[in-house]
C-alpha positions in Angstrom: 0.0 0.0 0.0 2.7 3.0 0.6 4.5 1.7 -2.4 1.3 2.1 -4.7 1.0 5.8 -2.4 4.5 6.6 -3.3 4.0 6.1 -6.8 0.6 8.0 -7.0 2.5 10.7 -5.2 5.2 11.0 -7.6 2.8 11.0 -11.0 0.7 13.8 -9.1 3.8 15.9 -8.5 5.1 15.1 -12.1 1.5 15.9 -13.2 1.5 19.5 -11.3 5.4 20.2 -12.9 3.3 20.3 -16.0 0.5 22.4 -15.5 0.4 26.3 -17.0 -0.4 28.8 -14.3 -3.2 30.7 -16.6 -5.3 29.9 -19.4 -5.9 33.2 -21.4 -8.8 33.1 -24.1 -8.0 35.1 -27.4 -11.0 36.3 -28.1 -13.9 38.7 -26.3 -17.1 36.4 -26.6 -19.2 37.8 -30.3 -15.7 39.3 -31.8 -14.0 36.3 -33.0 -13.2 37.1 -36.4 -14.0 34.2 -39.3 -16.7 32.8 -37.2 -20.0 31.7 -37.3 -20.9 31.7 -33.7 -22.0 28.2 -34.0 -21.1 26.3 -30.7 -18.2 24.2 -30.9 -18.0 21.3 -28.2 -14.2 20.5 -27.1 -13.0 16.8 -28.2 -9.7 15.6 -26.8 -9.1 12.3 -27.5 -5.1 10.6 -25.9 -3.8 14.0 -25.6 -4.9 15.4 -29.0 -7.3 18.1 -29.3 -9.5 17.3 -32.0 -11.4 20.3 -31.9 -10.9 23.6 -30.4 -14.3 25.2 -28.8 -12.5 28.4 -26.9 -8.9 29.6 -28.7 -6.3 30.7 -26.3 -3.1 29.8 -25.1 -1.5 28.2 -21.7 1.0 30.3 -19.9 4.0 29.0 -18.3 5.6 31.9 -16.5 9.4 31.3 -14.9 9.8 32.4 -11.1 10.6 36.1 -11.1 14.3 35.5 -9.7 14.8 33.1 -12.8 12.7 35.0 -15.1 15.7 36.9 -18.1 12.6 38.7 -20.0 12.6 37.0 -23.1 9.2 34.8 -24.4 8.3 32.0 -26.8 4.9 30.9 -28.5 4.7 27.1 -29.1 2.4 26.2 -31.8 1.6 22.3 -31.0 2.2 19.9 -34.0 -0.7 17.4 -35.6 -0.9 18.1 -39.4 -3.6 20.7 -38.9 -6.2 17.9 -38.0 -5.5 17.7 -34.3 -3.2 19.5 -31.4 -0.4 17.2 -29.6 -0.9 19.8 -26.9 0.9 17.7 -23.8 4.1 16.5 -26.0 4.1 19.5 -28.5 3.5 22.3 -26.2 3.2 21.5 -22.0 6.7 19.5 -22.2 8.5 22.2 -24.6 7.2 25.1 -22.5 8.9 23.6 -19.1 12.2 23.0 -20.6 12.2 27.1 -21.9 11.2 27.6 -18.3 14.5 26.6 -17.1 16.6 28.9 -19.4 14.1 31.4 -17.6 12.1 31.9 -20.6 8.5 32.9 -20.4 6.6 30.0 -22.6 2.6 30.1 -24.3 1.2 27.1 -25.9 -1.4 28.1 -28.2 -4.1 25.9 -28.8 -5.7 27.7 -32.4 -8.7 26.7 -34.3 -8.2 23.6 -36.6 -9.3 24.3 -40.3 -11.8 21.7 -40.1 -13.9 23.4 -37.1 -17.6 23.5 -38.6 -17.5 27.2 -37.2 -15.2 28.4 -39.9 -15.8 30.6 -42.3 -12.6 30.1 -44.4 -10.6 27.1 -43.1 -6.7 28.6 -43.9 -7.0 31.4 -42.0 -7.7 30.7 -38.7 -4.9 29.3 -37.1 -3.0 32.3 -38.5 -5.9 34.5 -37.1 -5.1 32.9 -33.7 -1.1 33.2 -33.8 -1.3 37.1 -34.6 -3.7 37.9 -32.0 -1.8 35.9 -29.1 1.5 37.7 -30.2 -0.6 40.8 -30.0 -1.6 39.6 -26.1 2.3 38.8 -25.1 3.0 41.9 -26.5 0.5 44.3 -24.7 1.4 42.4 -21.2 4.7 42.7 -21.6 5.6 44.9 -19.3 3.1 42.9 -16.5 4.9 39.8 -17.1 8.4 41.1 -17.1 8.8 40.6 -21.0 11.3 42.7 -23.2 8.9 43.1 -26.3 12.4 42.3 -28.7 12.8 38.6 -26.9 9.1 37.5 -28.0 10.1 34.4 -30.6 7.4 31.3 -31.7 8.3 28.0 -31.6 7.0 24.7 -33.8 7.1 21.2 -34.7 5.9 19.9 -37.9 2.6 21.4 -39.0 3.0 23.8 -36.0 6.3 24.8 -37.5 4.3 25.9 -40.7 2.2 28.0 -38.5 5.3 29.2 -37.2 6.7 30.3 -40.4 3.4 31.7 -41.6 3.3 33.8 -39.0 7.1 35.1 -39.0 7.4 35.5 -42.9 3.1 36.8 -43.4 2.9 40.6 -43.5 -1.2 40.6 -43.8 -2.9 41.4 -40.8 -5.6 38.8 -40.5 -6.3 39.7 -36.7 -8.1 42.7 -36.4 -10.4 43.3 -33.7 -11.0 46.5 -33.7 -9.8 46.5 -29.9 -6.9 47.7 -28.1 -5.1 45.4 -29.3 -4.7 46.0 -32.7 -1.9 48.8 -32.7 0.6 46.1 -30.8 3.1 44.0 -34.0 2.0 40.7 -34.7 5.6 39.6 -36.0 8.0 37.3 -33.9 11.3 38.5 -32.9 13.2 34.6 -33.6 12.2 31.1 -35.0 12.6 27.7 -33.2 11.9 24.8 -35.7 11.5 21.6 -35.5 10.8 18.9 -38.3 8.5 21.6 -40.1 6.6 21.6 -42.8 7.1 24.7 -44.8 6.3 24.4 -48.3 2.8 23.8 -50.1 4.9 22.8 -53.1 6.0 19.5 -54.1 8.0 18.4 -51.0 5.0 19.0 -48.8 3.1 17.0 -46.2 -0.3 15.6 -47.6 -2.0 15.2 -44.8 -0.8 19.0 -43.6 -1.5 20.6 -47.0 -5.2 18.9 -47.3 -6.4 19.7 -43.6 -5.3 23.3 -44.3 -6.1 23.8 -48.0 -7.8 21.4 -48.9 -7.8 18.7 -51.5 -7.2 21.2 -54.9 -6.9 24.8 -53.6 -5.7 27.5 -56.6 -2.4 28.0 -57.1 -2.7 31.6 -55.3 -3.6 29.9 -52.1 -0.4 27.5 -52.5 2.3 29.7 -53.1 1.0 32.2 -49.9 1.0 29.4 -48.0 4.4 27.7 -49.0 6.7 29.9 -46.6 9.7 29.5 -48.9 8.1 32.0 -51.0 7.1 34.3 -48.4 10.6 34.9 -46.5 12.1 39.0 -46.6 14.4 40.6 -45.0 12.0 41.7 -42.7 11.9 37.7 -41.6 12.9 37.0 -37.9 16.4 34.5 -37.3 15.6 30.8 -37.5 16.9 27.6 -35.7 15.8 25.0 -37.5 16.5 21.0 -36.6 15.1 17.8 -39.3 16.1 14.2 -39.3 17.6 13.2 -42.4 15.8 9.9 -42.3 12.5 11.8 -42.1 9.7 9.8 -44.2 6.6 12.1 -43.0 7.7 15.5 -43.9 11.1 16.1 -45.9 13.9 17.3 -45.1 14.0 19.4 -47.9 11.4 21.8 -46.3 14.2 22.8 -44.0 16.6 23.3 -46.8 14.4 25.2 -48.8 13.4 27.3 -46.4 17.1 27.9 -45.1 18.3 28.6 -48.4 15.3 31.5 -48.7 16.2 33.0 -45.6 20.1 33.0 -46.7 18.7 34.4 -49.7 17.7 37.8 -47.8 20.6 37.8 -45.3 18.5 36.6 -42.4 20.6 34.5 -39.6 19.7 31.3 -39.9 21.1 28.1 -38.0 20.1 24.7 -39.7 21.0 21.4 -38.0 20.1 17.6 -40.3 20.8 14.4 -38.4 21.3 11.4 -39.9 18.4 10.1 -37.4 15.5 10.9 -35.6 12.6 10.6 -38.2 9.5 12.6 -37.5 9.7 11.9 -34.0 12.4 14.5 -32.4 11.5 15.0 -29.0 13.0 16.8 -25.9 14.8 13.1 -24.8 15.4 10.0 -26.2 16.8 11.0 -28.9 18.6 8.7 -31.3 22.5 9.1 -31.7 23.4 12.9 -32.7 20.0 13.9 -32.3 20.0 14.2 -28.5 22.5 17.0 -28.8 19.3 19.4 -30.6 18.2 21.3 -27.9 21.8 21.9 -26.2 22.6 23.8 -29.5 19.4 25.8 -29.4 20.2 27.3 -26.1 23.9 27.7 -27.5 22.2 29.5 -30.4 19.4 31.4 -27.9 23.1 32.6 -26.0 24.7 33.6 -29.2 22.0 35.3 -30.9 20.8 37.6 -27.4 17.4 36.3 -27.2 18.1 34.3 -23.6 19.1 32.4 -21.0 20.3 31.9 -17.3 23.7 31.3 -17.4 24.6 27.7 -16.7 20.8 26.5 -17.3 20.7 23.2 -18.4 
């Protein structure tokens, strides 16, 4: 019996290591844009969200003493159809906690909510106006409003990129809001998908798109296409041996950013497939995140000196 206790004990106490501190919704109830105010019941099925009824992100603040100013948005991976919210967000947000970075996990509307009005828009909707939010509290939660980066795995790195290389302003509320920047300050990528093009992920491109979208709609949402120099640095890590989304997206979309002089760091392993994770990593692969603090250090945007 105190063995089962002692184990119960210690899942509880992992279980509370993981929890945000604050919910935030994006949205003032009747002024969510590209609605239809239908109601939209939550469905969360193994830790995926399959549908989103209230947008809004999970904030992880660091302790105050611990706390260096800078901030990142994770957008959660799951090819646009679902949100791997626990794996792709909760667990990335407490490791930036430890380099004292102030993490959100957005959890944005899926294209295929029955409450959208146009499906490819959304989750950028819900990107820009959480950047917005970080932004207006920045001085309440101790946040240097040039240290605000996004963060994103797989299809959540395409939301990542859209929103670091999109200059249209798909947000408006026409509340206070709207006169703070919606652009990221860096880019942490992981595995993404990037282009609509011929190296894309089906499964991303279709849930987002849909099944033949015009060509218009495929090159402004193929990211490659969409970097300036106004683009925001990059760190971006792929798996050589990735069969779900090519490696090439990373290529292409490191070459683009070369292309306009934007710092860029880009790391391919021979392993890790489309499963690069925080730990238990294969081979080279474990060393990813050691080199994204390295590269957070070098580039300014963080950390506590000596954080592991």
């Amino acid at each position: 019996m105190k063995r089962i206790l002692f184990i119960v004990t210690v899942l509880l106490s992992h279980m509370c290591h993981l929890l945000p501190q604050e919910f935030i919704p994006l949205w003032q109830e009747g002024k969510m844009p590209n609605s239809k105010g239908a109601e939209v019941k939550e469905i969360i099925v193994n830790e995926r969200i399959l549908q989103v009824s209230k947008p809004g992100i999970y904030a992880f603040f660091t302790p105050k003493e611990e706390n260096n100013g800078s901030a990142v948005l994770i957008c959660p991976s799951g090819g646009y159809h679902h949100l791997t919210y626990n794996l792709g967000g909760f667990q990335l947000a407490k490791w930036f906690n430890t380099l004292g970075m102030n993490a959100f996990v957005l959890i944005y509307r899926l294209p295929n909510s029955p409450d959208l009005e146009v499906r490819h828009t959304a989750p950028l909707q819900d990107a820009q106006r959480t950047m917005r939010i970080i932004r207006a509290n920045a001085e309440k939660w101790n946040i240097q409003t040039d240290k605000i980066g996004v963060m994103g795995a797989s299809a959540g790195g395409h939301l990542a990129t859209t929103l670091a290389t999109h200059q249209e302003d798909v947000s408006m509320a026409g509340d206070s809001l709207d006169e703070y920047i919606f652009h990221p300050d860096f880019q942490i990528l992981i595995s993404p998908v990037i282009t609509m093009g011929s190296y894309t992920h089906k499964g991303s491109f279709e849930y987002l798109l849909g099944e033949d979208p015009p060509g218009q709609l495929i090159e402004k949402y193929s990211s490659e296409l969409n970097v300036s120099s106004a683009t925001p640095p990059a760190f971006i890590v792929h798996a050589e041996n990735d069969k779900s989304v090519s490696p090439r997206n990373s290529i292409m979309y490191f070459e683009a950013l070369m292309d306009h002089q934007v710092t860029a760091s880009l790391h391919i392993f021979p392993k890790g497939s489309h499963s690069i994770a925080l730990t238990s990593n294969p081979g080279s692969t474990q060393l990813w995140s050691t080199l994204c603090k390295a590269w957070l250090e070098e580039t300014g945007f963080c950390c506590i000196q000596g954080a592991e």
